[in-house]
C-alpha positions in Angstrom: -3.4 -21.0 -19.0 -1.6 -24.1 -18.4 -1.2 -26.4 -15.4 2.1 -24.6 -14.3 0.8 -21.1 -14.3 -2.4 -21.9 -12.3 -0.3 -23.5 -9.7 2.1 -20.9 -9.8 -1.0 -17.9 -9.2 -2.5 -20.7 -6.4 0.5 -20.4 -4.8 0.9 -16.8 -4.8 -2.6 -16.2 -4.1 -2.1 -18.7 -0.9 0.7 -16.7 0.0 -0.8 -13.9 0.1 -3.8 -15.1 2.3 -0.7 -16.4 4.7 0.2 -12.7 4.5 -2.9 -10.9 5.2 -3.2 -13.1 8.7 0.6 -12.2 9.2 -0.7 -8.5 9.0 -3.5 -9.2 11.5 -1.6 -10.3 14.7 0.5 -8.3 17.1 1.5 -11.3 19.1 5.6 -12.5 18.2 5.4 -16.1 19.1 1.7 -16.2 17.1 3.4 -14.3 13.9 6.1 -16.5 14.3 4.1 -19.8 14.4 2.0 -18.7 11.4 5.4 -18.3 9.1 6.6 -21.5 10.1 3.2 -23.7 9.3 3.2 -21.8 5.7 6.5 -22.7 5.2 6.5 -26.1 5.6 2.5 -25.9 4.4 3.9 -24.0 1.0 6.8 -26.0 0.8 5.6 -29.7 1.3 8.4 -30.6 4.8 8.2 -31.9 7.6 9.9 -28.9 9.8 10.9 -25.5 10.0 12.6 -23.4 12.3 13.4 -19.2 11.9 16.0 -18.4 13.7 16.0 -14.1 14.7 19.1 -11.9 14.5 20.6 -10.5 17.6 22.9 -7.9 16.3 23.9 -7.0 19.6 24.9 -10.7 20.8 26.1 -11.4 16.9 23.3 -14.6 16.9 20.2 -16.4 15.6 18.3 -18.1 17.9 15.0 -19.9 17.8 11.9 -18.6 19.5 9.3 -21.1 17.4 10.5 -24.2 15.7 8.1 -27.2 14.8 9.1 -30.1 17.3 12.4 -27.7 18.8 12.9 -25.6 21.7 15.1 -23.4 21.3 18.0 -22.9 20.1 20.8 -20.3 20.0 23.8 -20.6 17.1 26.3 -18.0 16.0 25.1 -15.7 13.1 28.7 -16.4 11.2 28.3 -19.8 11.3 26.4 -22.9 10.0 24.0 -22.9 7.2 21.8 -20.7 9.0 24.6 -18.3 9.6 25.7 -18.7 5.8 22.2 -17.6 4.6 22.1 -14.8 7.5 25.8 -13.7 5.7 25.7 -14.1 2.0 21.9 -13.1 2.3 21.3 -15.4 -0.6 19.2 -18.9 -0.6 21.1 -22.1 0.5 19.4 -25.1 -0.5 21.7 -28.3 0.7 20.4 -31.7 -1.1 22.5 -33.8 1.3 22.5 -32.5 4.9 25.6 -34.9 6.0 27.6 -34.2 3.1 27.6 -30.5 3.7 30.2 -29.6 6.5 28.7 -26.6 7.3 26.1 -29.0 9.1 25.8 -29.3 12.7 24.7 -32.5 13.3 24.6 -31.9 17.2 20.9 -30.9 16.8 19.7 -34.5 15.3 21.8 -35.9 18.0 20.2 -34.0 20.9 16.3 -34.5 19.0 16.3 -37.7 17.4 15.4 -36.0 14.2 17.6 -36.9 11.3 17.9 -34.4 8.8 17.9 -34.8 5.2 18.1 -32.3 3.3 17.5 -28.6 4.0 16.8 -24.6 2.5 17.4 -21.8 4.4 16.4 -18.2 3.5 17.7 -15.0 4.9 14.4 -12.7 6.3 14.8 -9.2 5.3 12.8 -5.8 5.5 12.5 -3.4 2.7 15.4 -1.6 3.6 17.6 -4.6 3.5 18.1 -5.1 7.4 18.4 -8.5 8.3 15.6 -9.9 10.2 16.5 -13.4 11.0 16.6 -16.7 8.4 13.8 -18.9 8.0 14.7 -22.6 7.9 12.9 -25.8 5.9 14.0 -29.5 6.5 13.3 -32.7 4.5 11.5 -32.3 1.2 8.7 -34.9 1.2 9.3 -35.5 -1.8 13.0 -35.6 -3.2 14.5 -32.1 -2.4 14.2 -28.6 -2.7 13.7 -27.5 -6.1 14.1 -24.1 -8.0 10.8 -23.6 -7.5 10.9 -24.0 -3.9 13.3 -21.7 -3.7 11.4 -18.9 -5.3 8.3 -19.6 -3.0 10.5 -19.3 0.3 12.2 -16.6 -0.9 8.7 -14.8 -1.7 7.1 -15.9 2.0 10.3 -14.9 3.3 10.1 -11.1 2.0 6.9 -11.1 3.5 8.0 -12.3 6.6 10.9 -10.2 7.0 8.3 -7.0 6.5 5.7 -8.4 8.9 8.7 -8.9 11.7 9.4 -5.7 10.8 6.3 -4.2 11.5 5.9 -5.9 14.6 9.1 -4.3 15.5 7.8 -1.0 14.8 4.3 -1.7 16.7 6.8 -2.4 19.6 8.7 0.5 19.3 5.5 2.7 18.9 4.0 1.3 22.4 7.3 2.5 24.1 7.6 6.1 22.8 4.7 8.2 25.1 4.1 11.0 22.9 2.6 10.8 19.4 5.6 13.4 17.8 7.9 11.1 18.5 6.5 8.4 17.0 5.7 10.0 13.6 9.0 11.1 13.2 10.2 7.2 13.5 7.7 6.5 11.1 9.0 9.4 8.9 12.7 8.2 9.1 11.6 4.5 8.5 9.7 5.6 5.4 12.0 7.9 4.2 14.8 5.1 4.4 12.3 2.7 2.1 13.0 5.2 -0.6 15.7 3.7 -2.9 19.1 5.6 -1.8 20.1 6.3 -5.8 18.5 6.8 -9.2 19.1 3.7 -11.6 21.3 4.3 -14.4 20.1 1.8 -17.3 22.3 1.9 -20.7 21.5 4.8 -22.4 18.5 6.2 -19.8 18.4 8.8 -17.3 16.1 8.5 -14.6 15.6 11.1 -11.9 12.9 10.8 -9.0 11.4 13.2 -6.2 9.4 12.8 -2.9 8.1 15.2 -1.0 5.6 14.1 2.0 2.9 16.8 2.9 2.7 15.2 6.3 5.6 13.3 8.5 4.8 10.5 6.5 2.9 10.4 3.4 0.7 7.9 1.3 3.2 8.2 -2.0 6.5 5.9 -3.0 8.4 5.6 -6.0 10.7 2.3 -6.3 12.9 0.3 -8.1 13.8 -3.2 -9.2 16.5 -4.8 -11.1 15.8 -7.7 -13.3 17.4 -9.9 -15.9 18.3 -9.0 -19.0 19.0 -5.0 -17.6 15.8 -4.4 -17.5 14.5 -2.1 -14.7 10.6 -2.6 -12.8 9.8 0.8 -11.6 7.0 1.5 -9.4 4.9 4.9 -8.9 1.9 4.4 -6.3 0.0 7.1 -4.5 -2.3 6.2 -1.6 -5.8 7.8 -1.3 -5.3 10.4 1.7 -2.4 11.6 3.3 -0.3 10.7 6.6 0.1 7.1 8.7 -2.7 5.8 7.2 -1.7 6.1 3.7 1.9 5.3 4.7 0.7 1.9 6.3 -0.9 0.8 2.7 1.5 2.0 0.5 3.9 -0.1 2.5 1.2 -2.7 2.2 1.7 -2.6 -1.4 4.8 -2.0 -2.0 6.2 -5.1 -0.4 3.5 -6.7 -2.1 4.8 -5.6 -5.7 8.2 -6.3 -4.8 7.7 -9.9 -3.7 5.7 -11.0 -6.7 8.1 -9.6 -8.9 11.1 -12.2 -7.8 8.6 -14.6 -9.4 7.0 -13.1 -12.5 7.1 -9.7 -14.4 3.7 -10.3 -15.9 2.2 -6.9 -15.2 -1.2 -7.8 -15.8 -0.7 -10.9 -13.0 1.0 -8.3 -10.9 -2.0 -6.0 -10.8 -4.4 -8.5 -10.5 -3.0 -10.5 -7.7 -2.1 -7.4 -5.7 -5.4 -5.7 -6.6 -7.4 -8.8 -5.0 -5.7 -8.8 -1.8 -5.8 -4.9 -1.5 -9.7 -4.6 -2.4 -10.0 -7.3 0.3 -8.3 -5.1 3.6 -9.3 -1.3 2.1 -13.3 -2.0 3.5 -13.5 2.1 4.0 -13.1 3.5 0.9 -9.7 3.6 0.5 -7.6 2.7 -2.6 -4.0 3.5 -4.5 -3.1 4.5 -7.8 -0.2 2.7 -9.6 1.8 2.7 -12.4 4.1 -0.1 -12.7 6.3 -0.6 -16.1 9.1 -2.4 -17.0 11.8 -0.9 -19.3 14.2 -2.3 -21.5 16.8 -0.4 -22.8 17.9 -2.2 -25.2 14.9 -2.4 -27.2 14.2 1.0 -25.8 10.6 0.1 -24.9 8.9 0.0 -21.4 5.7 -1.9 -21.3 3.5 -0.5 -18.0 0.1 -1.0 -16.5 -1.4 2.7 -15.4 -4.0 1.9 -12.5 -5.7 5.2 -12.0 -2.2 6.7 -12.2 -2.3 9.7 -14.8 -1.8 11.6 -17.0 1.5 9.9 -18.4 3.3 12.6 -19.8 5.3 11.5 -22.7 7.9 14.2 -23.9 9.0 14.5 -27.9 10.9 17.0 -29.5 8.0 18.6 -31.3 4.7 17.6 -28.8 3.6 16.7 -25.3 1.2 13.2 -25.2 -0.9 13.3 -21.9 -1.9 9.7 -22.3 -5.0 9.2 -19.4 -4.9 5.8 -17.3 -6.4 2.6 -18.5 -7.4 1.3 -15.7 -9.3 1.3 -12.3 -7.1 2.3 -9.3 -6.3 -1.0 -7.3 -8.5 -1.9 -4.2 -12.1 0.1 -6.5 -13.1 -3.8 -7.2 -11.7 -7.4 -7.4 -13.7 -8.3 -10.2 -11.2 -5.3 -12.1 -9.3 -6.4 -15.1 -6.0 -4.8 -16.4 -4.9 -3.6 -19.3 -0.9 -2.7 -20.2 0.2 -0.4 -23.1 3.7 0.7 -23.9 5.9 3.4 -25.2 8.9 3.4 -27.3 11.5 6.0 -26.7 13.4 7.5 -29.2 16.6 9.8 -28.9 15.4 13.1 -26.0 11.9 11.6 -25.6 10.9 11.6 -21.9 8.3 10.3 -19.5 7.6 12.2 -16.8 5.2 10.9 -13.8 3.6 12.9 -11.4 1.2 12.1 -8.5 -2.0 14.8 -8.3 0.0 17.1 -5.5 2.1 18.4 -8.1 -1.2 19.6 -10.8 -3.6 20.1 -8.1 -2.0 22.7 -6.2 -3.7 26.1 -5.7 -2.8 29.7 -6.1 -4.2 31.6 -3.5 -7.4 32.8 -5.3 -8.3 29.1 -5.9 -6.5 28.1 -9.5 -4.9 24.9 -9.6 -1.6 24.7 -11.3 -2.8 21.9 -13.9 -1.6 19.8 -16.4 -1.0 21.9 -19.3 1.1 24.3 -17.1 3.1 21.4 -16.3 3.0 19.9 -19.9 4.5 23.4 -20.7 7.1 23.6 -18.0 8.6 20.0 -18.9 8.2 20.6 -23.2 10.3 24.0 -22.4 12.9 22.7 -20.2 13.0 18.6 -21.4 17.0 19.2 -22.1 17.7 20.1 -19.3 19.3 17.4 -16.5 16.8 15.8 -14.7 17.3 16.7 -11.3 17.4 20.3 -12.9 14.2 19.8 -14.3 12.9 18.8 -10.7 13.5 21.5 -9.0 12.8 24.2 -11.8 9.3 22.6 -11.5 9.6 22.9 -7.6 10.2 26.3 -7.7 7.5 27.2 -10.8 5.0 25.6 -8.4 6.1 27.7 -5.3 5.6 31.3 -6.9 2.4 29.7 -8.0 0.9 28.8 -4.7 2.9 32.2 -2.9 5.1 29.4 -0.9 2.6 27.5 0.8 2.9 24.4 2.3 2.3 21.3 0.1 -1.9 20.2 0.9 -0.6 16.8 -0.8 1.7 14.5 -1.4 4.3 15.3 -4.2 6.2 12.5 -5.8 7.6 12.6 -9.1 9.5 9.9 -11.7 11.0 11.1 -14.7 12.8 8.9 -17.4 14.7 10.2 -20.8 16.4 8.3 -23.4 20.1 9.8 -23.7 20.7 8.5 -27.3 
């Protein structure tokens, strides 16, 4: 491992520490003092400032800002308000050559300001949150690198403002309905709003809670190159509970991969700081892979996540998982395999509610019933195939309600 890589895990490793206390706290101010002392902790400054969105006043103003009080600017304007629009990184050397720079501030502080990196705060669904503000590099200026480490605290940020937001909505709703039907909506709205369409691939994906909310996800990523991260988790239990860890996880995953697609470092770093918060037993099954359709090959790491179905035209491979769900151990290791696709072949992904279900005298519905299903029908259009399965596994179990989660992620080489 060289000097750069161990620095690089250190840093995501700190990161997610800072995360885990960001998790812990329900007060604002506190979960807003804790991002801005990793920020300029993480990033070597001397100040930071996050400025919050108003959507209904159309500003970001300050409630926390090392050595400011606070402040209130237009969310259009500035180089706040240019991070807040383009929702992109804005990393400005030379603070007084940029005329997007209010220099009003140093004026009214004695603080002279000079150079900056500002971050637009997000949640998973892409809302914005607020921007997140760095000033004067100790040591030269912001680097590339800096920028990937603010944009990775800020995705973290942005969900842990997020959450306090929904802790805040929860304590105002009096009855418990209402407040698992936000949660339902919320969850159902972190669910990617179309299937990928990769050169070549078709990829089709199902969720079906057996609760309000439920413990499984499916997501996906866009990275260089076309390739395409795709995610398949399923929380132990059912319900809020398993709904708060998958989200756990999920914005875990997604925040590591803006700065590596090394699976193995993926599962490891995510599997140390799940295994630390699940103390009751709790833990999630993942598969995480990353295709590449032009080399038609997608390299994956199966944590307890299985069978893999793999479709040909002439057999069905039910390849087990090779590893230990995430959160069993942090002493666990990880393994990734991969499978190469040829013209018709197709993976097909299934979370246990789908196998597992019961007819009414007690049969589940299994794996080779389902290996059967998919070999019969693999020509047919994905969402097709979906529902055909859907409505094979409601004669089977006389129409009863689902006693699981059922999530579902199938992907098929077109030619």
């Amino acid at each position: 491992m060289t000097a750069d890589d161990a620095r690089q895990i250190a840093n995501l490793r700190r990161l997610l520490d800072i995360t885990r206390h960001m998790a812990a706290t329900t007060d604002l101010d506190e979960l807003l003092r804790m991002i801005v002392d990793a920020a300029v902790e993480v990033l070597g400054c001397e100040r930071a400032t996050i400025f919050l969105f108003d959507p209904e006043q159309g500003e970001l103003y300050s409630r926390v800002a090392t050595g400011l009080q606070t402040l209130r600017v237009p969310a259009d304007r500035g180089i706040a308000g240019t991070a807040a629009r383009l929702r992109t990184v804005v990393n400005v050397p030379d603070a007084y050559a940029d005329p997007r720079f209010n220099p009003q501030i140093d004026r009214l502080t004695g603080f002279h300001t000079r150079n900056l990196l500002a971050v637009p705060l997000e949640n998973l669904s892409g809302q914005l949150m607020g921007v997140l503000q760095a000033l004067n590099k100790h040591s030269a200026h912001f680097t590339t690198n800096d920028e990937q480490l603010a944009q990775t605290l800020a995705a973290q940020a942005g969900v842990a403002l997020h959450r306090h937001a929904l802790l805040q909505e929860f304590a105002r709703q009096q009855k418990i309905i209402r407040d698992l039907e936000i949660a339902r909506q919320i969850q159902l709205a972190l669910l990617p709003k179309q299937n990928p369409q990769p050169p070549e691939y078709e990829i089709a994906a199902y969720n079906r809670s057996a609760d309000q909310t439920g413990g499984d996800c499916y997501d996906f990523l866009t990275l260089p190159d076309q390739r395409l991260a795709m995610l398949l988790a399923d929380a132990s239990g059912h319900g809020l509970p398993a709904a708060l860890i998958m989200t756990q996880c999920r914005a875990a995953l997604r925040a590591l991969l803006s700065l590596t697609s090394n699976l193995t470092t993926l599962a490891t770093t995510v599997n140390t700081l799940l295994a630390h918060d699940l103390t009751d037993g709790r833990f999630v099954t993942v598969f995480l892979g990353i295709l590449d359709p032009h080399q038609h090959r997608l390299d994956y790491l199966a944590a307890g996540q299985g069978p893999l179905l793999f479709i040909t035209g002439t057999a069905v491979e039910a390849r087990p998982p090779a590893n230990l769900p995430l959160a069993i151990t942090n002493q666990a290791t990880f393994a990734t395999e991969h499978f190469d696709f040829a013209p018709g072949d197709l993976l097909a992904l299934f979370t246990d509610g789908f196998y597992e279900t019961l007819a009414p005298d007690g049969q589940q519905y299994g794996i080779e019933r389902l290996a059967q299903l998919l070999h019969q029908q693999r020509h047919f259009p994905l969402d097709t195939l979906i529902r055909s399965l859907n409505e094979d596994i409601a004669r089977f179990s006389h129409n009863a309600a689902p006693a699981d989660d059922l999530t579902a992620l199938l992907v098929r080489r077109q030619r």
